[in-house]
Biopython code that builds the backbone (N, CA, C, O; Angstrom):
import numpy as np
from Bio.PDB.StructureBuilder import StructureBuilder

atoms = [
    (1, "UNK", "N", (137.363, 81.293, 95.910)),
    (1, "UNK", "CA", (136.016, 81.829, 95.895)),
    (1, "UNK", "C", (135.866, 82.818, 97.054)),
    (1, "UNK", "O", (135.954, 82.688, 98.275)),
    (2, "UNK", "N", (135.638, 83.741, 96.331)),
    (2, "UNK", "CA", (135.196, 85.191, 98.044)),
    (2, "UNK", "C", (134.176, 84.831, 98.402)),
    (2, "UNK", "O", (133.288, 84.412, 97.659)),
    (3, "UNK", "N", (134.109, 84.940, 99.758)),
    (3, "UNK", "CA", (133.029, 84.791, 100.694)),
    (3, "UNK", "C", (131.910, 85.962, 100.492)),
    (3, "UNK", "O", (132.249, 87.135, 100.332)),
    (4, "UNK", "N", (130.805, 85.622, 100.509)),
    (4, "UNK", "CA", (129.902, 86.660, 100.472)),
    (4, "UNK", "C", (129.092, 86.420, 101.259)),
    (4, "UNK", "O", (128.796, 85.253, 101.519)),
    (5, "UNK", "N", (128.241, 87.963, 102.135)),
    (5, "UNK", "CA", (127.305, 88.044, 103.287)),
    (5, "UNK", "C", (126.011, 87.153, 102.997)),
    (5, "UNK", "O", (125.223, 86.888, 103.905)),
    (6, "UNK", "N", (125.798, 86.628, 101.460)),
    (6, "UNK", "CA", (124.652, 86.343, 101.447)),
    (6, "UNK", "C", (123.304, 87.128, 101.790)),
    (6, "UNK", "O", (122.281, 86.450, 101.688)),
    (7, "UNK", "N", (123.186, 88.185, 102.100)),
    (7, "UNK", "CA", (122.314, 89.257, 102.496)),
    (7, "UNK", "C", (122.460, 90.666, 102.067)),
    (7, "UNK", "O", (123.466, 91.327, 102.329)),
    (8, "UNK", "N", (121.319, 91.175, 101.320)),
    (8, "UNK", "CA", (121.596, 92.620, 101.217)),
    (8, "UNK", "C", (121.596, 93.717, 101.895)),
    (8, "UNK", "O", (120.863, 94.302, 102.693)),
    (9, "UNK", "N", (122.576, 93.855, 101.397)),
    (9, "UNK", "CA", (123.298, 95.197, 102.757)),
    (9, "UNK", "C", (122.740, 96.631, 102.085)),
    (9, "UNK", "O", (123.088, 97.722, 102.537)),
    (10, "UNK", "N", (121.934, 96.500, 101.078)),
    (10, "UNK", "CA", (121.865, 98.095, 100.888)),
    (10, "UNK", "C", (120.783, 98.390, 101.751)),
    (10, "UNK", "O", (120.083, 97.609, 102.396)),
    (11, "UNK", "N", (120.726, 100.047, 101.648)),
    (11, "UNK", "CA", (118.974, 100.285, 102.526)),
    (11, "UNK", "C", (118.372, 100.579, 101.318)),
    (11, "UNK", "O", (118.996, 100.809, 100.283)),
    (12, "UNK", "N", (116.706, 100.574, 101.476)),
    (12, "UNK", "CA", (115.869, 100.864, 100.726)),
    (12, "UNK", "C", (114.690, 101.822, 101.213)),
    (12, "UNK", "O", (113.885, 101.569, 102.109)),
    (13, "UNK", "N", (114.745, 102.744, 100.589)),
    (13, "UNK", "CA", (114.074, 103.932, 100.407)),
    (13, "UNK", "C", (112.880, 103.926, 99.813)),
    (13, "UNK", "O", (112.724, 103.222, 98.815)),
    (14, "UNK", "N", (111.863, 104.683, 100.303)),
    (14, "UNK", "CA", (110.604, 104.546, 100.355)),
    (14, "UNK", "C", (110.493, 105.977, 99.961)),
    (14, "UNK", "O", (111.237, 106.788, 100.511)),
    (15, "UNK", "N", (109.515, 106.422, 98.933)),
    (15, "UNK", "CA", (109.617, 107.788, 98.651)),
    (15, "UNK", "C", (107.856, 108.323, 98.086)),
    (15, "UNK", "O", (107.258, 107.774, 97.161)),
    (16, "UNK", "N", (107.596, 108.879, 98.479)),
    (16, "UNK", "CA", (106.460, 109.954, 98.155)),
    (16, "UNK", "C", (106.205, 110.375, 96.152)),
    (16, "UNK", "O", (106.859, 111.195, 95.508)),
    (17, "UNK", "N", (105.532, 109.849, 95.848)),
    (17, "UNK", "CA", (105.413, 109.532, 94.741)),
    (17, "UNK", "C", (106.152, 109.852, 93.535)),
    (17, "UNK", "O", (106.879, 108.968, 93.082)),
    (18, "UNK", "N", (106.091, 110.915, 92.969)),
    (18, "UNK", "CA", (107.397, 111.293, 91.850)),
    (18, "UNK", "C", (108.357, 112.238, 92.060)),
    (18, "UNK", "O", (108.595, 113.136, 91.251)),
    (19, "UNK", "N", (109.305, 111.988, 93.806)),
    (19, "UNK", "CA", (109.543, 113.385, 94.040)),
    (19, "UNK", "C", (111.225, 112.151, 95.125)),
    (19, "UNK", "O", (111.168, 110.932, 95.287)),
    (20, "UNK", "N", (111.990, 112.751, 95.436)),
    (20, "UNK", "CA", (113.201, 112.725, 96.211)),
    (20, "UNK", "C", (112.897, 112.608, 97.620)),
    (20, "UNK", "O", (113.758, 112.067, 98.314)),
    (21, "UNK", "N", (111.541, 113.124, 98.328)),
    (21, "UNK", "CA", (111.378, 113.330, 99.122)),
    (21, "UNK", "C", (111.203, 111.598, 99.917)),
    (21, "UNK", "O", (110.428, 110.840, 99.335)),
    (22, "UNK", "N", (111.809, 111.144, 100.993)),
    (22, "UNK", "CA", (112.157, 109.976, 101.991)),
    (22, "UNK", "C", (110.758, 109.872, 102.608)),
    (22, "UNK", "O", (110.565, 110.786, 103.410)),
    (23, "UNK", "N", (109.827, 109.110, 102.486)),
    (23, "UNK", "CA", (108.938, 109.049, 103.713)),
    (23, "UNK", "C", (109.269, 108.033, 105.072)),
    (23, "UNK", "O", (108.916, 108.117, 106.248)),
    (24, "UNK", "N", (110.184, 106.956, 104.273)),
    (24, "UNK", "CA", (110.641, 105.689, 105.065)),
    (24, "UNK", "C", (112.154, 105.109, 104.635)),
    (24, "UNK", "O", (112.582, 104.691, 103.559)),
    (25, "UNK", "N", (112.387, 105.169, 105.134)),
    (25, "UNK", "CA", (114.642, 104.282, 105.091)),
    (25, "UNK", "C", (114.356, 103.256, 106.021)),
    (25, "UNK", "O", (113.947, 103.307, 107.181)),
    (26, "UNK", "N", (114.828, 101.767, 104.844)),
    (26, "UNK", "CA", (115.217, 100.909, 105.742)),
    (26, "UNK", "C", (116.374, 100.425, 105.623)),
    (26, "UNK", "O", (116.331, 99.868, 104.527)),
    (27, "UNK", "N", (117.453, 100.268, 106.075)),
    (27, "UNK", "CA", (118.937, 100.051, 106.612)),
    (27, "UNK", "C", (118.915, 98.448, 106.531)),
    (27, "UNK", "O", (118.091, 97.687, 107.039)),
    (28, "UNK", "N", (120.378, 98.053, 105.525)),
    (28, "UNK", "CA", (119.723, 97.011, 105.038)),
    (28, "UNK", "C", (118.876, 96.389, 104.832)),
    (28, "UNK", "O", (118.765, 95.302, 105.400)),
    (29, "UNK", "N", (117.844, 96.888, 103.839)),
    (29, "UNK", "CA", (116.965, 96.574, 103.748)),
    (29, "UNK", "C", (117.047, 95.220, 102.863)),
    (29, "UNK", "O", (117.860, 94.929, 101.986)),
    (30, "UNK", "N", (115.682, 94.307, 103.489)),
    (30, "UNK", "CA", (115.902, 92.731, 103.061)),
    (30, "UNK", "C", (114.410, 93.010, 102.131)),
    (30, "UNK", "O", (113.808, 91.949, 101.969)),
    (31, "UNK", "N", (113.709, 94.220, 101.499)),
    (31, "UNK", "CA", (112.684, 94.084, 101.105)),
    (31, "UNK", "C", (112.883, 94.556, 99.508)),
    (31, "UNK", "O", (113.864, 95.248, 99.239)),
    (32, "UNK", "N", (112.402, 94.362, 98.970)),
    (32, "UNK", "CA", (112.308, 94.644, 97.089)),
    (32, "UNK", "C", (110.992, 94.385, 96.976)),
    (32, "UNK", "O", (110.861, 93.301, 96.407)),
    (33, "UNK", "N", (109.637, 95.020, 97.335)),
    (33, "UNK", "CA", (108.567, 95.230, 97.435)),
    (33, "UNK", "C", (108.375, 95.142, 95.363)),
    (33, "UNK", "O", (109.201, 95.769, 94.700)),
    (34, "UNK", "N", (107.454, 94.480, 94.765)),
    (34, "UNK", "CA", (106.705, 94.088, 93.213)),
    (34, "UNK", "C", (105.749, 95.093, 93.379)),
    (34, "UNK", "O", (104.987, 95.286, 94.327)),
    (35, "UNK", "N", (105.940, 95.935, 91.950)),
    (35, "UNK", "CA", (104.889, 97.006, 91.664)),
    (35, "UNK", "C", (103.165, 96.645, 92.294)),
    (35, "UNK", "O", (102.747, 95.521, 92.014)),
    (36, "UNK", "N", (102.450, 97.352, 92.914)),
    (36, "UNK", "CA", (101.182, 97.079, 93.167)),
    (36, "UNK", "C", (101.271, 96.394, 94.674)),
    (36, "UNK", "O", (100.161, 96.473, 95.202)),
    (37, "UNK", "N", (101.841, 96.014, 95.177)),
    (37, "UNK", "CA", (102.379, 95.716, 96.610)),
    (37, "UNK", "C", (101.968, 96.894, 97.642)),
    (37, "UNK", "O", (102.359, 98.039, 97.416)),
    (38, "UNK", "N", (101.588, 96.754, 98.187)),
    (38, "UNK", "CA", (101.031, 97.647, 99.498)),
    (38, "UNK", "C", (101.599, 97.827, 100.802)),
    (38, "UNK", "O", (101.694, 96.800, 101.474)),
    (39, "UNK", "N", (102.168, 99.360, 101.526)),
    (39, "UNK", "CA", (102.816, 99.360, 102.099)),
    (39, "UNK", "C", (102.512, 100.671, 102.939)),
    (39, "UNK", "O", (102.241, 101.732, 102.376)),
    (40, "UNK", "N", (102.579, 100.521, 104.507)),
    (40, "UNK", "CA", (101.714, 100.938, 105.573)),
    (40, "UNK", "C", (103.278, 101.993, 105.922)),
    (40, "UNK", "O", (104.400, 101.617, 106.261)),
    (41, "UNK", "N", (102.900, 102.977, 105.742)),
    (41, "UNK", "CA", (104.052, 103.923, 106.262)),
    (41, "UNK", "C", (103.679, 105.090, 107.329)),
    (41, "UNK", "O", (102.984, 106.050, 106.995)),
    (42, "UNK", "N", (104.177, 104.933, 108.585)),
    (42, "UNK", "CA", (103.457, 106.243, 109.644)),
    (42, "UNK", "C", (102.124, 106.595, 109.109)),
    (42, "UNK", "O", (101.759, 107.644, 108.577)),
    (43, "UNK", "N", (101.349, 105.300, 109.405)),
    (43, "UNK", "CA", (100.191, 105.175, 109.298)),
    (43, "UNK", "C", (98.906, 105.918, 108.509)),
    (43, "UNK", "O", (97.863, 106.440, 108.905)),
    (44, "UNK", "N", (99.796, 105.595, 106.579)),
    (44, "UNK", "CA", (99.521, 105.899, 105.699)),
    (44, "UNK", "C", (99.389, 104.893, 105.055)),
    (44, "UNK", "O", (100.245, 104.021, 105.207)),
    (45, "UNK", "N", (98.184, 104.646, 104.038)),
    (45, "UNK", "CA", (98.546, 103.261, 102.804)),
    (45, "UNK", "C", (99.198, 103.625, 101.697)),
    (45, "UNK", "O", (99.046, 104.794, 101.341)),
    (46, "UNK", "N", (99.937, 102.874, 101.010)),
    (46, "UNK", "CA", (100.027, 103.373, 100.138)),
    (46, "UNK", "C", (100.434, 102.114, 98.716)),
    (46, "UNK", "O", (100.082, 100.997, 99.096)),
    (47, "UNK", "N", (100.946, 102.075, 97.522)),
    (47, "UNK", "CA", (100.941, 101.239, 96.546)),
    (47, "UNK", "C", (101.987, 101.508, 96.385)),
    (47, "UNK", "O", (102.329, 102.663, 96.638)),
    (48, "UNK", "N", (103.123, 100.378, 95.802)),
    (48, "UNK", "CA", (104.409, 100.838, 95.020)),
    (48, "UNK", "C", (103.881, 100.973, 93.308)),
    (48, "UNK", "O", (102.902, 100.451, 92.775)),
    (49, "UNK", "N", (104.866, 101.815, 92.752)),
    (49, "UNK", "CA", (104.484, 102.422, 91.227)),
    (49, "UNK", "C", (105.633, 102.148, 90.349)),
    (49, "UNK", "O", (105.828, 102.173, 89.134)),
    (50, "UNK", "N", (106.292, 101.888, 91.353)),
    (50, "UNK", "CA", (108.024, 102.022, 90.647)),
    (50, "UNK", "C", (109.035, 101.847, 91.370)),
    (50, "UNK", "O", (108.977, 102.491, 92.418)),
    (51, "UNK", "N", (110.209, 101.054, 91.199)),
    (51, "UNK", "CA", (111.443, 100.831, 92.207)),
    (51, "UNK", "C", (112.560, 100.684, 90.961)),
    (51, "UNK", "O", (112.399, 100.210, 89.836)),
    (52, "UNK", "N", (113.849, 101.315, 91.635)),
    (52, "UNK", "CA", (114.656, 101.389, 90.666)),
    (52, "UNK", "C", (115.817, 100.953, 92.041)),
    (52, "UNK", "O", (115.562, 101.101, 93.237)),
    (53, "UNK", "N", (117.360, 100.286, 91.341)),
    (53, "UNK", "CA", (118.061, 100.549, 92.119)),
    (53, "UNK", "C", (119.379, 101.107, 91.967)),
    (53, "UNK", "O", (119.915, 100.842, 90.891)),
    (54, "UNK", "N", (119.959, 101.733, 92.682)),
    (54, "UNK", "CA", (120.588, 102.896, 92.478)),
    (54, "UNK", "C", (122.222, 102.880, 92.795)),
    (54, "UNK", "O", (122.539, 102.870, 93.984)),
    (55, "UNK", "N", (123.093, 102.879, 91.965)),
    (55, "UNK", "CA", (124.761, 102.471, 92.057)),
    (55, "UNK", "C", (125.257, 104.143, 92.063)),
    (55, "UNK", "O", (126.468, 104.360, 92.020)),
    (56, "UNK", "N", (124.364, 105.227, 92.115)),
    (56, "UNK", "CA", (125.136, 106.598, 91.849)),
    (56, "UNK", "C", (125.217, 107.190, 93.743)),
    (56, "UNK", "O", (124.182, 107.357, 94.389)),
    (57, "UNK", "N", (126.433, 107.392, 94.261)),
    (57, "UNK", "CA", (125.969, 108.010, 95.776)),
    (57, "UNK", "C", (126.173, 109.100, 95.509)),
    (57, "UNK", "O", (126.643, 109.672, 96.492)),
    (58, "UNK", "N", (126.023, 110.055, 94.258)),
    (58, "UNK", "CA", (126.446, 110.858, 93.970)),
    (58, "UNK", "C", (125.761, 112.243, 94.134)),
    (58, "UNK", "O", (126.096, 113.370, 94.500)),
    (59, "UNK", "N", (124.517, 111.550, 93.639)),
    (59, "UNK", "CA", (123.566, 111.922, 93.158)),
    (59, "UNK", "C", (121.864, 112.263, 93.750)),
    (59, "UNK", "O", (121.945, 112.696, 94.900)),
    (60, "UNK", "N", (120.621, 112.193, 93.342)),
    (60, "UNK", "CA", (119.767, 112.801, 94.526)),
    (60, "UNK", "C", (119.084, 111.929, 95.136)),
    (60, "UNK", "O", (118.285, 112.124, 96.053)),
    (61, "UNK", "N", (119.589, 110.245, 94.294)),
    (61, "UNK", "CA", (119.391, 108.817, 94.310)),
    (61, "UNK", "C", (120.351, 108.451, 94.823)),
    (61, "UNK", "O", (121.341, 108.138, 94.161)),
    (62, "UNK", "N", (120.305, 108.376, 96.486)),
    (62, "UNK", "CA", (121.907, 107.609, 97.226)),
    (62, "UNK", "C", (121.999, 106.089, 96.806)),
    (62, "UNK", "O", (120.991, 105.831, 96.147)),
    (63, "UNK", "N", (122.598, 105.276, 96.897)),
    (63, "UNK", "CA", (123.067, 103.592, 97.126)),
    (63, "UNK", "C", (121.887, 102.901, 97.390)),
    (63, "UNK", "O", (121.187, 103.504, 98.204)),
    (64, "UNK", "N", (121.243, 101.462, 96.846)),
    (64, "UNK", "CA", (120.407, 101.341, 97.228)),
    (64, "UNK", "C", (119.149, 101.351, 96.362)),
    (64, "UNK", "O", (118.951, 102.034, 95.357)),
    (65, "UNK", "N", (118.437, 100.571, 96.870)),
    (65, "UNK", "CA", (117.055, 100.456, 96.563)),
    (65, "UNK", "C", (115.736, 101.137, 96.988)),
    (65, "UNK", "O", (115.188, 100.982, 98.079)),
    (66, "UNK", "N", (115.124, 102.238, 95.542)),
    (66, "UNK", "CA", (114.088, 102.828, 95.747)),
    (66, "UNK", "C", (113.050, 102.654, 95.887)),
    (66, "UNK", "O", (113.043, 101.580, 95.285)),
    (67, "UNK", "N", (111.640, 102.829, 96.308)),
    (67, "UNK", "CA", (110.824, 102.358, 96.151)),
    (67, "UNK", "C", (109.644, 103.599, 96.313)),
    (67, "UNK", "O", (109.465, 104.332, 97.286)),
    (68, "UNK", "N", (108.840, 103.562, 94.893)),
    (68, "UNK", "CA", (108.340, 104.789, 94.749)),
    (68, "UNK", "C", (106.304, 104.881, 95.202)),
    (68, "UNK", "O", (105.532, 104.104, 94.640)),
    (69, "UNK", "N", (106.026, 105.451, 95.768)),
    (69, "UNK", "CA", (104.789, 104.716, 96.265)),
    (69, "UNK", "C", (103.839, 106.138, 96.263)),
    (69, "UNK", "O", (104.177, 107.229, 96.723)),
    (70, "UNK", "N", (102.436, 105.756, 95.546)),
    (70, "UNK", "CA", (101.215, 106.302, 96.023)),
    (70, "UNK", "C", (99.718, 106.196, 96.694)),
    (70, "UNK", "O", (98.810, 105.455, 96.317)),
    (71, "UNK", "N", (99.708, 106.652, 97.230)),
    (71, "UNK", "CA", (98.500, 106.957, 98.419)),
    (71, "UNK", "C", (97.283, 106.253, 97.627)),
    (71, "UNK", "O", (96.668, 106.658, 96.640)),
    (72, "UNK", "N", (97.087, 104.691, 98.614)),
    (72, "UNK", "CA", (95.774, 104.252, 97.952)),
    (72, "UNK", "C", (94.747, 104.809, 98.070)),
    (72, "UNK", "O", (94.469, 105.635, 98.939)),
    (73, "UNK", "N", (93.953, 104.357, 97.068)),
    (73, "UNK", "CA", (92.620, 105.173, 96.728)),
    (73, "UNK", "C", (91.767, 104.309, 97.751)),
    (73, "UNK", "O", (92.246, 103.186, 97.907)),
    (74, "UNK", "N", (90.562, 104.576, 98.520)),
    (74, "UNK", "CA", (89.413, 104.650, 99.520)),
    (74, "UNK", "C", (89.165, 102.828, 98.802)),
    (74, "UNK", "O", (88.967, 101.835, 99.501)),
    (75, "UNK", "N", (89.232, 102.844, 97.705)),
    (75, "UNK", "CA", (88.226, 101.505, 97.412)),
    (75, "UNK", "C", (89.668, 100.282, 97.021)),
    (75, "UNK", "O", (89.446, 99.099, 96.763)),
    (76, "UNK", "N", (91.222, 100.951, 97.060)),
    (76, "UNK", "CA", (92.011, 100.043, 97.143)),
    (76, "UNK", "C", (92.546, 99.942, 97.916)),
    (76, "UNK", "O", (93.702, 99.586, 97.691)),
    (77, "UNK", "N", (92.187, 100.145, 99.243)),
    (77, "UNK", "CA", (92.822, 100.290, 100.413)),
    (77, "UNK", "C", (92.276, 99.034, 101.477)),
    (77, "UNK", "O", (91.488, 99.424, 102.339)),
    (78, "UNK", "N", (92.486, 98.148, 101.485)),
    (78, "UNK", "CA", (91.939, 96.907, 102.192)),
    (78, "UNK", "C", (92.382, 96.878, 103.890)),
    (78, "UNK", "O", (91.762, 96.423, 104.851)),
    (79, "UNK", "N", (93.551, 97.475, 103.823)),
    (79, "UNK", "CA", (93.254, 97.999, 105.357)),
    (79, "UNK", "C", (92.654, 98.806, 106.385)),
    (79, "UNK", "O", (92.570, 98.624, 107.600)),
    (80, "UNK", "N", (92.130, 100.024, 105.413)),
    (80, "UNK", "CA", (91.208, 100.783, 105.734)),
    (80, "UNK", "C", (89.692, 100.457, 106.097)),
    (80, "UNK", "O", (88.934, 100.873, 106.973)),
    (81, "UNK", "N", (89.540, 99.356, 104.851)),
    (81, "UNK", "CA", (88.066, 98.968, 104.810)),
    (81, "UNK", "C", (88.034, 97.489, 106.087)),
    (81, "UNK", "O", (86.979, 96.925, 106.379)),
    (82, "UNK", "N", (89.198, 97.152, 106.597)),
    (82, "UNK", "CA", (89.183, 95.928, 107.893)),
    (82, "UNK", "C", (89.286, 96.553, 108.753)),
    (82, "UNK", "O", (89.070, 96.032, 109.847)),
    (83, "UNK", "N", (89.673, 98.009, 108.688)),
    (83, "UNK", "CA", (89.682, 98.720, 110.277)),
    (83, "UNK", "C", (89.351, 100.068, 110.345)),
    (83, "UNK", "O", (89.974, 100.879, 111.030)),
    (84, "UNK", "N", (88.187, 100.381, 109.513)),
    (84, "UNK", "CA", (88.272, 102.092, 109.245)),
    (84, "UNK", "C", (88.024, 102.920, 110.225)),
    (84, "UNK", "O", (87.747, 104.080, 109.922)),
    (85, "UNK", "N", (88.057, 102.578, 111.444)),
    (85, "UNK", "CA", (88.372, 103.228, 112.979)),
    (85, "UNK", "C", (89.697, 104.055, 112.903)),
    (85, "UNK", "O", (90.034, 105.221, 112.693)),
    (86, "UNK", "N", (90.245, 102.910, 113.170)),
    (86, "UNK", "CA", (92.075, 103.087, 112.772)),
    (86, "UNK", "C", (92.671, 104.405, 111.920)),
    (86, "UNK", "O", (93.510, 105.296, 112.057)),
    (87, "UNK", "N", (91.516, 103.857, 110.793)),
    (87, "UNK", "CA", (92.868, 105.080, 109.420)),
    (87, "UNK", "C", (91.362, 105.859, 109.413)),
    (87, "UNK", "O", (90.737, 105.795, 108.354)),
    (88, "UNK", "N", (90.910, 106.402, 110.253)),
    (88, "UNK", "CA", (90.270, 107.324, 110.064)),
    (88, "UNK", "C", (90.387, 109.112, 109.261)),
    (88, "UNK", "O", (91.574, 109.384, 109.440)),
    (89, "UNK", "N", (90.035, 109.776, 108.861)),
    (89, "UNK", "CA", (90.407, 111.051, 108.309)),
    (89, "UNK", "C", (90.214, 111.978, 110.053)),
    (89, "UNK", "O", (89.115, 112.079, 110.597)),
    (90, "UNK", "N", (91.381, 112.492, 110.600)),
    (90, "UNK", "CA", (91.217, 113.177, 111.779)),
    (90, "UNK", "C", (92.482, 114.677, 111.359)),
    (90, "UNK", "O", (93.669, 114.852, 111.086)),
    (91, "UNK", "N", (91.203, 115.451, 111.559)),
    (91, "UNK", "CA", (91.987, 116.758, 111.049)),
    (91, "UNK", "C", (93.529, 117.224, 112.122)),
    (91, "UNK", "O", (93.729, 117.012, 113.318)),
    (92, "UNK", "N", (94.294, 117.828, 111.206)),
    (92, "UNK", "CA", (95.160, 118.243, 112.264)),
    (92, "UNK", "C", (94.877, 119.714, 113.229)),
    (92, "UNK", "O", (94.647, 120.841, 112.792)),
    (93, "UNK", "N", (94.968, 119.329, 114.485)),
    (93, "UNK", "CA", (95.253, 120.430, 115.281)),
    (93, "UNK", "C", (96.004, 121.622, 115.059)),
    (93, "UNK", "O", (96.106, 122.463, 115.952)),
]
sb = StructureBuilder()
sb.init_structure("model")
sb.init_model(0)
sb.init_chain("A")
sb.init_seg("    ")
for serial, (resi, resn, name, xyz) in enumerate(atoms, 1):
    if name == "N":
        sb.init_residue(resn, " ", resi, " ")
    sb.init_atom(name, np.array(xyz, "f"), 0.0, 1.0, " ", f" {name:<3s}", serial, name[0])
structure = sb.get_structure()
């Protein structure tokens, strides 16, 4: 019997809604976030929509687990509404 790490070694990728673009990589990642799951990225909310995982390193989908996420809406955003100090709208400079 081969020994196995017991732990997943892939990373998982966090991505900006229907697009390639990375907002977050986590390196071995131990997370597989369930559609509708909520997830705080450089202090953004946002929802997962979709996760796929990915055996091509070939391709524009490296190794690994995706995870595809959009920007909660004002009234599904429960962290916003416990701290709306915090995630305030502050224009950029």
């Amino acid at each position: 019997m081969a020994d196995s790490p017991g732990i997943y070694r892939w990373s998982t990728y966090f991505h900006d809604g229907d697009t390639t673009d990375v907002l977050y990589q986590q390196e071995e990642g131990l997370l597989n976030p369930s559609i509708g799951s909520g997830v705080l990225v450089r202090g953004e909310c946002y929802r997962v929509v979709d996760t796929w995982f990915s055996y091509d390193d070939n391709g524009a989908f490296n190794l690994g687990q995706h995870v595809f996420l959009e920007k909660a809406t004002d009234e599904d955003n429960r962290l916003k509404r416990i701290d709306p100090h915090y995630f305030r709208d502050v224009p950029e400079a």
